[in-house]
C-alpha positions as CSV (number, residue, x, y, z in Angstrom):
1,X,77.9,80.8,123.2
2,X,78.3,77.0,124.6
3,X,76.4,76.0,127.8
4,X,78.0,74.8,130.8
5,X,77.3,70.9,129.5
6,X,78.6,71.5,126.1
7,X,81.3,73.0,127.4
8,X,82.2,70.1,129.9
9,X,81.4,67.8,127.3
10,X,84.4,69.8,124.9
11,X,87.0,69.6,128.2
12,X,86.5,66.1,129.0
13,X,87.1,65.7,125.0
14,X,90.5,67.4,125.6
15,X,91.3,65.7,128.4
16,X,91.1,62.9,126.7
17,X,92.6,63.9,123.4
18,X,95.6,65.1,125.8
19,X,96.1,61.8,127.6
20,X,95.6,59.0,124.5
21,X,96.2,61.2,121.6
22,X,98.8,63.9,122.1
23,X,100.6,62.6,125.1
24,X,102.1,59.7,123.4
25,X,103.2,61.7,120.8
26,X,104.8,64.0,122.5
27,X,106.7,61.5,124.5
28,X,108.0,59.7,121.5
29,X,109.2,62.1,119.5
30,X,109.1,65.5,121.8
31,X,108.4,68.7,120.8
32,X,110.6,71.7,119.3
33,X,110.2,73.5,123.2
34,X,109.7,72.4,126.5
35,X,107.3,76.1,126.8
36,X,105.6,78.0,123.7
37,X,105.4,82.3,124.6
38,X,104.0,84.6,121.9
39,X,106.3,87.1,120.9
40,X,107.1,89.3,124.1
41,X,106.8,86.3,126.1
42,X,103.7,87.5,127.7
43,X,101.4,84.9,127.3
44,X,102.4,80.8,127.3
45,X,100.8,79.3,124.3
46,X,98.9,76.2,125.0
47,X,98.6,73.2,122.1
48,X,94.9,73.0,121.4
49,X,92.2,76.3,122.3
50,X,88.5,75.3,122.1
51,X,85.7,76.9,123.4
52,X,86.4,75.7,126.9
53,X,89.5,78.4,126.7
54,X,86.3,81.5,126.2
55,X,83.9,80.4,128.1
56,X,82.8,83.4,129.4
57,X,83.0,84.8,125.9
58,X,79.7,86.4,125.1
59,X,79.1,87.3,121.0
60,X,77.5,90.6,121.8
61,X,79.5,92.1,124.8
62,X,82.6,90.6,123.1
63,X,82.6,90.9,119.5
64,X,79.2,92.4,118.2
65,X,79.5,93.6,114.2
66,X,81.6,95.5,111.9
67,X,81.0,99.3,112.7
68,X,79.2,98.5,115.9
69,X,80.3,98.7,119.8
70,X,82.5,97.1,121.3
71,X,84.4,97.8,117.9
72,X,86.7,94.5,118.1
73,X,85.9,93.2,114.6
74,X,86.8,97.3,112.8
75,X,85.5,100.5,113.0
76,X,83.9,100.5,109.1
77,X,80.8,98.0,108.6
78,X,82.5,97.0,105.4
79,X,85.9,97.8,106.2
80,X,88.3,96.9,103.1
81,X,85.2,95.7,100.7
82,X,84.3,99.7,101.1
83,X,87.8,101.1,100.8
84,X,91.5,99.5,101.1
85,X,93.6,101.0,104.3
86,X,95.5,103.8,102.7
87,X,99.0,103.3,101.9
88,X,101.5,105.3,103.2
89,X,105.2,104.9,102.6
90,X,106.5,107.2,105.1
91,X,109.1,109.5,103.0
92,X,111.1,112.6,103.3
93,X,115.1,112.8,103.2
94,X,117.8,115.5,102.2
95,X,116.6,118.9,101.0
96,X,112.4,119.8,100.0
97,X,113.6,119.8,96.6
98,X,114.6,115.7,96.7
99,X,111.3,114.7,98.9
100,X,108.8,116.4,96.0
101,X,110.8,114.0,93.7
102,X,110.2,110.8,96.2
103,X,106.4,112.0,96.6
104,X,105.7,112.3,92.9
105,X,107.4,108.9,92.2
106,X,105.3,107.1,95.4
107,X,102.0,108.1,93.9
108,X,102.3,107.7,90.4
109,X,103.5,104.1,91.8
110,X,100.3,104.4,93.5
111,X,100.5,105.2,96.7
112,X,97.1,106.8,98.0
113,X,98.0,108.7,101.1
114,X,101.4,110.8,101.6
115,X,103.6,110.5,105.0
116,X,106.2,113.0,105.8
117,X,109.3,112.3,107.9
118,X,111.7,115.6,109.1
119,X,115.1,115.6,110.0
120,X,116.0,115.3,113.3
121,X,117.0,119.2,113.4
122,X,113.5,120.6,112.5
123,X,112.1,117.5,115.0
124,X,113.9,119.7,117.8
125,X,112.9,122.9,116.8
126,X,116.3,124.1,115.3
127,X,117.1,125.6,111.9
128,X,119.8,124.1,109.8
129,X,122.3,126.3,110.4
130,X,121.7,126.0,114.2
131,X,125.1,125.0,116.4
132,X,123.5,121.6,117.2
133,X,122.1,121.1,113.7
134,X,125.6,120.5,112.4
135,X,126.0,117.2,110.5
136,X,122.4,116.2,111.1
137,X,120.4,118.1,108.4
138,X,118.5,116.2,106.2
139,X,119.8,112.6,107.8
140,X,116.4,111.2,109.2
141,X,114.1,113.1,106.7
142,X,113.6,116.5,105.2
143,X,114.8,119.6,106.2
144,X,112.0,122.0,107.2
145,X,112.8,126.0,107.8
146,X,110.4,127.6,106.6
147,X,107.2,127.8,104.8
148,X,109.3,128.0,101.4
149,X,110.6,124.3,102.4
150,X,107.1,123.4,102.9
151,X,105.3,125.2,99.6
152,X,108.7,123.2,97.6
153,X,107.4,119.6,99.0
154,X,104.0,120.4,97.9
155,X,105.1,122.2,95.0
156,X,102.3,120.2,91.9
157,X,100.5,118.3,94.9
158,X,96.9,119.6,95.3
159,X,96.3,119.8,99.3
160,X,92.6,118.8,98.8
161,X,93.5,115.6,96.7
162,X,96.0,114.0,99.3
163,X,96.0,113.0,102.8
164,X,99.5,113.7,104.5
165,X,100.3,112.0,108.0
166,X,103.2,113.9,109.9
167,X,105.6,112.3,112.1
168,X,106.8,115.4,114.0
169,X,106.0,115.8,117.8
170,X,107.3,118.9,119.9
171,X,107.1,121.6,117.2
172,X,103.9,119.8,115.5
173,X,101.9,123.0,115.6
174,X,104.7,124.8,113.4
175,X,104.6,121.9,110.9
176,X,100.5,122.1,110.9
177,X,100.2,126.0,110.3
178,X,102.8,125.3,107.3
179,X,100.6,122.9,105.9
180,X,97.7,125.0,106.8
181,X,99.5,128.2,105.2
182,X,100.5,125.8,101.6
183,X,96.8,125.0,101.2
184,X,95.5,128.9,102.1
185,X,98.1,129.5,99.4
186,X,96.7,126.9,97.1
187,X,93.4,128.2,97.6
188,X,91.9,125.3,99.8
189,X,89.5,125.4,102.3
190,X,90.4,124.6,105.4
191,X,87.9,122.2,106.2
192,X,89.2,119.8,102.9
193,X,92.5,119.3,104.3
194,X,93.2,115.9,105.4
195,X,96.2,114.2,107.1
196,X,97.7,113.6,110.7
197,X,99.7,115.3,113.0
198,X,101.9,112.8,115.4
199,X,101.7,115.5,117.9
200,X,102.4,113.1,121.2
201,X,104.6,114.5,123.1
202,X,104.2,112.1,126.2
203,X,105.7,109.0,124.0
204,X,108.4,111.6,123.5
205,X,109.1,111.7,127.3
206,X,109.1,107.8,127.3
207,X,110.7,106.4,124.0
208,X,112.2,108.7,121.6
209,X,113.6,111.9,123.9
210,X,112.8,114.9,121.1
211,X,110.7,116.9,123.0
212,X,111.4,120.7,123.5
213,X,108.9,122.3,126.5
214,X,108.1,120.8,129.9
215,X,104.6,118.6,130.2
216,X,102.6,121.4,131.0
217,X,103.2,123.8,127.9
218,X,103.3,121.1,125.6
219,X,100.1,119.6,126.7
220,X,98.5,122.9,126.4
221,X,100.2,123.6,123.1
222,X,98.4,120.1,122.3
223,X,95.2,121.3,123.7
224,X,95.3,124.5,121.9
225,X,95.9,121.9,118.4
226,X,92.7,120.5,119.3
227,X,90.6,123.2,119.8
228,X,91.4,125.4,116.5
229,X,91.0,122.3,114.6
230,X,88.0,121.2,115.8
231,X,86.7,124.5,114.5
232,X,89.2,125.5,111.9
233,X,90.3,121.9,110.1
234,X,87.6,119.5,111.1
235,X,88.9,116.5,108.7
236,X,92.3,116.3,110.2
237,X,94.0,114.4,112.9
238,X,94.8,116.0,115.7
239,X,97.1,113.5,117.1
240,X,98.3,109.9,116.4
241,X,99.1,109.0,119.9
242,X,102.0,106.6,119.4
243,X,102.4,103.2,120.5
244,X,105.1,102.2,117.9
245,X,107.9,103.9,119.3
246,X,106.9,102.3,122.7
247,X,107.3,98.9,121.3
248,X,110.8,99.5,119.6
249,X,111.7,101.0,122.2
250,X,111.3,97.1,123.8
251,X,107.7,96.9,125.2
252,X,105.6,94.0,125.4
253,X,102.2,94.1,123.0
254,X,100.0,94.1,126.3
255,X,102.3,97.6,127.5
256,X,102.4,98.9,123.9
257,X,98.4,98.5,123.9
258,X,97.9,100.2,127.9
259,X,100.6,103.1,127.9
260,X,99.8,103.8,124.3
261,X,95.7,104.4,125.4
262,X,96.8,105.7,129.2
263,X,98.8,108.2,126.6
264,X,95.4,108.7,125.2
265,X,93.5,109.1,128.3
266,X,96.4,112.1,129.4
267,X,95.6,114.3,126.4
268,X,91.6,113.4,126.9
269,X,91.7,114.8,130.8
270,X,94.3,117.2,130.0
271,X,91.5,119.1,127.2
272,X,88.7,118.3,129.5
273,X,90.3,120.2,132.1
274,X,90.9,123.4,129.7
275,X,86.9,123.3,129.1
276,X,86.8,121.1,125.6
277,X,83.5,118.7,125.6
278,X,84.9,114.8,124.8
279,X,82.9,115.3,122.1
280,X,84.3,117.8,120.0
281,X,87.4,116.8,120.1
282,X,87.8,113.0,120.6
283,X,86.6,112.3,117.1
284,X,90.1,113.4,115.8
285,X,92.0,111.5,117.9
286,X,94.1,108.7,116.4
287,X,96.5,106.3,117.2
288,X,99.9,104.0,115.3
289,X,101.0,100.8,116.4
290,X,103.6,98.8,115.4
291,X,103.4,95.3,113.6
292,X,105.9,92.6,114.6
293,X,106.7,88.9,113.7
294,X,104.1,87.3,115.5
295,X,100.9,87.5,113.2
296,X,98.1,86.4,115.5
297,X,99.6,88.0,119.1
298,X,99.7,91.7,116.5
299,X,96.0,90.6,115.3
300,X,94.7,90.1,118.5
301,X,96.7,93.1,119.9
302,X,94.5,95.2,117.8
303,X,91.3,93.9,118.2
304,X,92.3,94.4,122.1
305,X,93.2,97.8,121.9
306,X,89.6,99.1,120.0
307,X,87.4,97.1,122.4
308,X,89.3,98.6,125.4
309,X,89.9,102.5,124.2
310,X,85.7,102.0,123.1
311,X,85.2,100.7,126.9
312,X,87.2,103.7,128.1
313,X,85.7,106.0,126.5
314,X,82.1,105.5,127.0
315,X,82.9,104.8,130.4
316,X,85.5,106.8,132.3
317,X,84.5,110.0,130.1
318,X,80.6,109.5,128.8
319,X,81.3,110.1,125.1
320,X,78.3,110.0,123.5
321,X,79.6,110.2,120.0
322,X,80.7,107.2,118.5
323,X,82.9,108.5,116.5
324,X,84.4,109.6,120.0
325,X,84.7,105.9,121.2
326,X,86.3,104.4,117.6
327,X,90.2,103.8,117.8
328,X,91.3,104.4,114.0
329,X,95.0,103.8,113.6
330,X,97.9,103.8,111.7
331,X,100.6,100.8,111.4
332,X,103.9,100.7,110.5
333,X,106.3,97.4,110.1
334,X,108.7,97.2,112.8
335,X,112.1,98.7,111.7
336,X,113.8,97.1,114.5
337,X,113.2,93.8,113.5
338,X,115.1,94.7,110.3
339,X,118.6,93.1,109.9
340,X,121.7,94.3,107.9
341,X,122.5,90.6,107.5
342,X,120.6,88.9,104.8
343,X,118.2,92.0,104.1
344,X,116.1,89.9,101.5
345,X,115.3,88.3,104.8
346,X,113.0,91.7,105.6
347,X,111.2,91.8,102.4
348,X,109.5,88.6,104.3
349,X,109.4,90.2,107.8
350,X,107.7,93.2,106.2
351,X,105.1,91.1,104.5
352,X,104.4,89.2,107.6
353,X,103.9,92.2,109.9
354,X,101.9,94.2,106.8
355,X,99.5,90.6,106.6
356,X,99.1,91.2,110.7
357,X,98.0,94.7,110.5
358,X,95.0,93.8,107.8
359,X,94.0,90.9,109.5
360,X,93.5,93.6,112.7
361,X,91.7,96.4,111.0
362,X,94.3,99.0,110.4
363,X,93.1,101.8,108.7
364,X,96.7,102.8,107.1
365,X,99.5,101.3,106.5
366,X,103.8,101.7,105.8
367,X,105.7,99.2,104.7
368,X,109.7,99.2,106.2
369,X,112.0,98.8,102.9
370,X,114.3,96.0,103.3
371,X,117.4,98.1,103.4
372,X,116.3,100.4,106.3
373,X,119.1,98.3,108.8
374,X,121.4,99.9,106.0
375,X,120.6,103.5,105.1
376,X,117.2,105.5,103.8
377,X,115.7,103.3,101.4
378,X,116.4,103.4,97.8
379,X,113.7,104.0,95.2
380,X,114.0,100.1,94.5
381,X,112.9,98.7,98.1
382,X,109.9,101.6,98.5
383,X,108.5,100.5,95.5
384,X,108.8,96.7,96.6
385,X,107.6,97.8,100.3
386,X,104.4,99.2,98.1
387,X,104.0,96.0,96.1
388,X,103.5,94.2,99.0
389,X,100.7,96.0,100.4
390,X,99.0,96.4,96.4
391,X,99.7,92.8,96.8
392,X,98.0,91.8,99.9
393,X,95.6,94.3,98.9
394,X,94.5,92.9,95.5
395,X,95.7,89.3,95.4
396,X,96.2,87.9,98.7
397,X,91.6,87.8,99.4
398,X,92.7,88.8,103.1
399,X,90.8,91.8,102.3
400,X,87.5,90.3,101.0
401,X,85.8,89.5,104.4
402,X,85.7,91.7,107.7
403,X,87.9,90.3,110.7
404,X,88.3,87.0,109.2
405,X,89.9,85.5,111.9
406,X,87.0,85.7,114.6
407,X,85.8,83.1,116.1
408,X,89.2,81.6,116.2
409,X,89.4,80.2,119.8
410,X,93.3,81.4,120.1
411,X,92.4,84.7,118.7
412,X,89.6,85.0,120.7
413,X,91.2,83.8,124.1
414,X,94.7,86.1,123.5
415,X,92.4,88.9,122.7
416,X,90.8,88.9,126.3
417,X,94.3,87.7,127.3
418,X,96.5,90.8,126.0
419,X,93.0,93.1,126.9
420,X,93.2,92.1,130.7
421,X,97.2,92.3,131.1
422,X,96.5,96.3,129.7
423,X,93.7,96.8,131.9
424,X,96.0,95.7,134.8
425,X,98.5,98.1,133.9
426,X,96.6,101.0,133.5
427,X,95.0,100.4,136.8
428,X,98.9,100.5,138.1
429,X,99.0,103.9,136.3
430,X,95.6,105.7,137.7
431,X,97.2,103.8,141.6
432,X,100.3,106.7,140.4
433,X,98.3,109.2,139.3
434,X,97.8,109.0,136.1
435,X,100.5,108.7,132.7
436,X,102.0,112.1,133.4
437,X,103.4,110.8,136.9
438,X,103.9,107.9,135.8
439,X,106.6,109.0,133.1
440,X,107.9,111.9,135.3
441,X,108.8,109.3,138.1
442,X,110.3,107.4,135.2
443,X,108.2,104.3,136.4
444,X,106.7,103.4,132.5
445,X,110.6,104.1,131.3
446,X,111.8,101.2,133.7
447,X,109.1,98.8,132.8
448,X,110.2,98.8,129.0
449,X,113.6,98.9,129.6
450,X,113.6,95.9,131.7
451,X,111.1,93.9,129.1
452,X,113.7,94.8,126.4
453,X,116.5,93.4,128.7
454,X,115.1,90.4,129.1
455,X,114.6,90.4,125.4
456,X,118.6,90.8,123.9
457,X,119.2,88.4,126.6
458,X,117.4,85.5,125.0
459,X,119.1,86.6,121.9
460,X,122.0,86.9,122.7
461,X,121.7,83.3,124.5
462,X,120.0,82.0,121.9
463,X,116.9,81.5,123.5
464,X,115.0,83.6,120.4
465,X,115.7,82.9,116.7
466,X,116.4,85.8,114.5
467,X,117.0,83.8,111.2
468,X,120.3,85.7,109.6
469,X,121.4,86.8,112.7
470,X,122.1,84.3,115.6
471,X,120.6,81.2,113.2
472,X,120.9,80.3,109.6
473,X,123.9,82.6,109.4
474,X,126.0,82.9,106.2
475,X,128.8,84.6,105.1
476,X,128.1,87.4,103.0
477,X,129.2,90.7,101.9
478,X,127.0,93.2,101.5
479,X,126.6,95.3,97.7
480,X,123.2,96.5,98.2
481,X,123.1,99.7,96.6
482,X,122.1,102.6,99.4
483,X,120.7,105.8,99.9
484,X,123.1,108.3,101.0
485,X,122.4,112.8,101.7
486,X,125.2,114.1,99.7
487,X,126.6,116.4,102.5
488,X,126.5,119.2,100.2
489,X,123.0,119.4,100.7
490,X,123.4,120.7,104.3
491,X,125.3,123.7,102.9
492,X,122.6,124.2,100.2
493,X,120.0,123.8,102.5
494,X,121.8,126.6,104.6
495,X,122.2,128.6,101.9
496,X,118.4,128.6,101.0
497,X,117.5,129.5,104.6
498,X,119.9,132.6,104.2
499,X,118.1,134.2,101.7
500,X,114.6,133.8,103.1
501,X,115.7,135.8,105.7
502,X,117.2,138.4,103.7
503,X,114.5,138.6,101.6
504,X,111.4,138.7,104.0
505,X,110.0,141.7,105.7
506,X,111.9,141.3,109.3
507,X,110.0,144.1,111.2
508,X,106.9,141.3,110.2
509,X,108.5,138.5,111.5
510,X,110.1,140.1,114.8
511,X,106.2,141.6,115.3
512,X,104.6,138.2,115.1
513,X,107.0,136.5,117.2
514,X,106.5,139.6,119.9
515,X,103.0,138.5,119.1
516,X,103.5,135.2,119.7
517,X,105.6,135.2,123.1
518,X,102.7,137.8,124.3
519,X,99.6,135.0,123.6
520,X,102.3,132.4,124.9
521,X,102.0,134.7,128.9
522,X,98.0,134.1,128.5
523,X,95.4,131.6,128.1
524,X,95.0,132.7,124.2
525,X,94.8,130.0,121.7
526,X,98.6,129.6,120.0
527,X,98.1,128.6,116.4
528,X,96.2,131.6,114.9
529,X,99.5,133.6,116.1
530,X,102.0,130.5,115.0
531,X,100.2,130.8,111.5
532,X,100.8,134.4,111.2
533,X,104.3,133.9,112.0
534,X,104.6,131.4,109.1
535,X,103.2,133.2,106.9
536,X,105.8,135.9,107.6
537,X,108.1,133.6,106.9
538,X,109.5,133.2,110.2
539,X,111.3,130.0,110.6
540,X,110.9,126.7,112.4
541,X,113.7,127.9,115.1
542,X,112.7,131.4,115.4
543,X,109.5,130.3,116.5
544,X,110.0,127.6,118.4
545,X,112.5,129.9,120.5
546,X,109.6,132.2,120.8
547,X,108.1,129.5,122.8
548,X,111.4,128.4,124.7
549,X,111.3,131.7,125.9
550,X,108.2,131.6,127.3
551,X,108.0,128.1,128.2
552,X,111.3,126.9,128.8
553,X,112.7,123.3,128.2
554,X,112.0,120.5,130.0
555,X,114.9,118.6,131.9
556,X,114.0,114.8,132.7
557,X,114.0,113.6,136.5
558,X,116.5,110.9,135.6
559,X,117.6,111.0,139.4
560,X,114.2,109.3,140.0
């Protein structure tokens, strides 16, 4: 964009701002840090970026238009002057009864898009009255046994009206032929439903630990997800291949951008290999990312991430669609930069992080509520999380102009920065094979773990501020009101779980989970047999078992 003369006309201009102007300054009064870092300390932060810091920036190759390859500045021509991101508050706690309740309430507050969260039983693939379930049912989000638990969330909510995002991983394809079985019940087509299935399993191996089957199984249980819904439920996501948990889990932006696409690329070769074309499937791919503190690392973060997957897509694999080469995601705040102390604090972080992910072209969007250091949020803090986005949305003007923060030499310059530092580390992933190796020889684990090391130790010296916490303390005592699951729920939720199984036809259920096992030995696709077991009324654990049988359960290499 600037000429080799213009542009040695601009450093000498810095060079000499630097020596008579800025020099002085600093040596008179100083500055607040000897070095300035973004966030994860990845990049040092310079005083002054001018076009001499992206020289080598070219408009087209670079940037290009709304809706147009490379895809930095969105994925829509018109992004939010079209249509807002939808907002999702991610919801779902005690019994199926209780989360119908939150759901109403969240969209007749407004809320345009539904996100469902399970309990960390049905996560596993247990029912609530399995041995390891004890204690644990309904904790982390709803309890889901069977299809009656499903058609009670659902119960007044129109399937073809809503979009509903799923965080559940190892037993995904049980939750999806639920929610394919409510809407056959409801009388919608197939092809109207609309939502998103978290489905990655690999990020489960890395970050969060509830997977079920070994890689193989699950990556052809993934596979098999793609290919009936390609055909079957064209409108849904088939995965939303998860960077967030990567970066709570302590990553750096630049890793949470290259494992969270090299996660990507693993289901991509994994259903080329099975026989899919790119192109039939690719389109349905989708991503989530976190949002942290630091708004223009998290901005350029984004913009890095569509302009590479869009790069990898038309060139390691040939898509032709474009639809193929688009990275649509969903972001959420970051929950672990939530505190207990001072939780007004969050209602600040959470606007912060929401401002960062609209600035970067997120296409939806969950707000934390302040008290989630605490306890499940209370009806109070989701409806103030959902203000802030109805506020960002409709007062703040962030949403009036596409990618208003191009041309911004520091955006621009930490966008190639935080693109090349992912590039590099996916090219230390294809030197180890590829993401599956890479996890199984526990390489990816290590390089998180060591970045979020280094992190609590700056905390904990005092060499990062978290305001509340190790600065700008106070003493306080806390008498915020919280959510709590009455534990008599658990018993009720048992309870229910009895009767369906007295009252369904058994020979049914034990013949489609004979069924099941038997398309489980062969290359047969899985989820016309799962949703026949649903619909039987076979439950979450009975089925996953099925597969555990077949499949077995995978056992990490932690001796690596």
């Amino acid at each position: 964009m600037f000429d080799e003369e213009d542009l040695e006309s601009i450093r000498e201009g810095c060079s000499e701002w630097e020596s008579e102007t800025r020099s002085p300054t600093v040596d008179r009064f100083g500055e607040r840090k000897e070095t300035f870092t973004t966030d994860t300390g990845g990049t040092t932060v310079a005083p002054l970026y001018t076009p001499a810091d992206i020289e080598s920036f070219d408009y087209d190759d670079s940037l290009g238009y709304p809706g147009e390859p490379p895809y930095t500045r969105g994925v829509y021509p018109t992004m939010y002057r079209g249509r807002l991101w939808t907002m999702r508050q991610y919801a779902g706690f005690s019994t199926a009864e209780k989360t119908n309740e939150r759901f109403h309430y969240l969209l007749d507050e407004g809320q345009t898009g539904l996100s469902m969260a399970f309990d960390l039983p049905t996560q596993m693939g247990y029912d609530s009255d399995a041995t390891m379930a004890a204690g644990e049912v309904g904790k982390s989000g709803v309890a889901i046994d069977s299809l009656h638990d499903m058609e009670t969330v659902f119960d007044g909510i129109p399937l073809d009206s809503v979009s509903t995002s799923m965080t559940i991983n190892a037993p995904a394809s049980v939750l999806l032929a639920m929610y394919i079985a409510v809407g056959d019940r409801q009388g919608v087509d197939r092809s109207e439903l609309r939502g998103t299935i978290q489905n990655d399993v690999l990020k489960e191996y890395i970050a969060r630990n509830t997977y079920i089957f070994p890689p193989e199984p699950s990556m052809r249980i993934i596979t098999d997800i793609f290919e009936f819904c390609a055909a079957e439920v064209p409108k849904f996501n088939t995965i939303s291949i998860s960077g967030y948990h990567i970066r709570e889990a302590g990553s750096t932006a630049a890793q949470e951008i290259a494992f969270t696409l090299a996660d990507g690329m693993e289901y991509v070769e994994t259903a080329l290999d099975a026989g899919l074309a790119v192109d039939e499937f690719a389109p349905q791919l989708s991503f989530f990312f976190a949002s942290y503190n630091n708004i223009l690392e998290e901005v350029a973060k984004f913009r890095a991430a569509r302009r590479l997957w869009y790069s990898l897509m038309e060139e390691r694999y040939g898509a032709e669609n474009e639809k193929s080469k688009q990275l649509k995601f969903h972001t959420q705040t970051a929950g672990s930069t939530l505190t207990a102390q001072q939780i007004e604090n969050n209602v600040v972080r959470v606007a912060y992080q929401a401002l960062a992910a609209v600035l970067g072209g997120t296409q939806s969007l969950h707000t934390n509520g302040k008290d989630e250091a605490l306890s499940l949020p209370t009806e109070e803090s989701v409806r103030t999380a959902l203000r802030t986005q109805q506020i960002l949305a409709h007062e703040s003007g962030v949403a009036d102009t596409v990618d208003p923060l191009a041309g911004s030499y520091y955006v621009e310059h930490l966008t190639d920065e935080l693109e090349s530092e992912a590039r590099e580390l996916i090219e230390q992933i294809d030197a180890r094979n590829g993401m599956r190796s890479a996890i199984e020889e526990q390489w990816v684990q290590r390089q998180i773990q060591d970045t979020a090391f280094e992190r609590q130790r700056e905390v904990e010296a005092g060499d990062r501020t978290i305001v509340g916490v190790n600065e700008f303390t106070v003493d306080e005592e806390t008498d915020e009101e919280i959510e709590s699951v009455n534990p008599e729920d658990e018993q009720a939720q048992i309870e229910r779980l009895t009767d369906i199984r007295d009252q369904r036809d058994s020979e049914a259920v034990s013949a489609t989970l004979e069924a099941l096992k038997d398309a489980a030995r062969t290359d047969d696709n899985l989820l016309p047999y799962i949703i026949e077991a649903v619909k039987a009324y076979a439950t979450t654990g009975e089925i996953c078992n099925a597969m555990r049988d077949v499949f077995g359960e995978y056992e990490p290499n932690v001796s690596v």
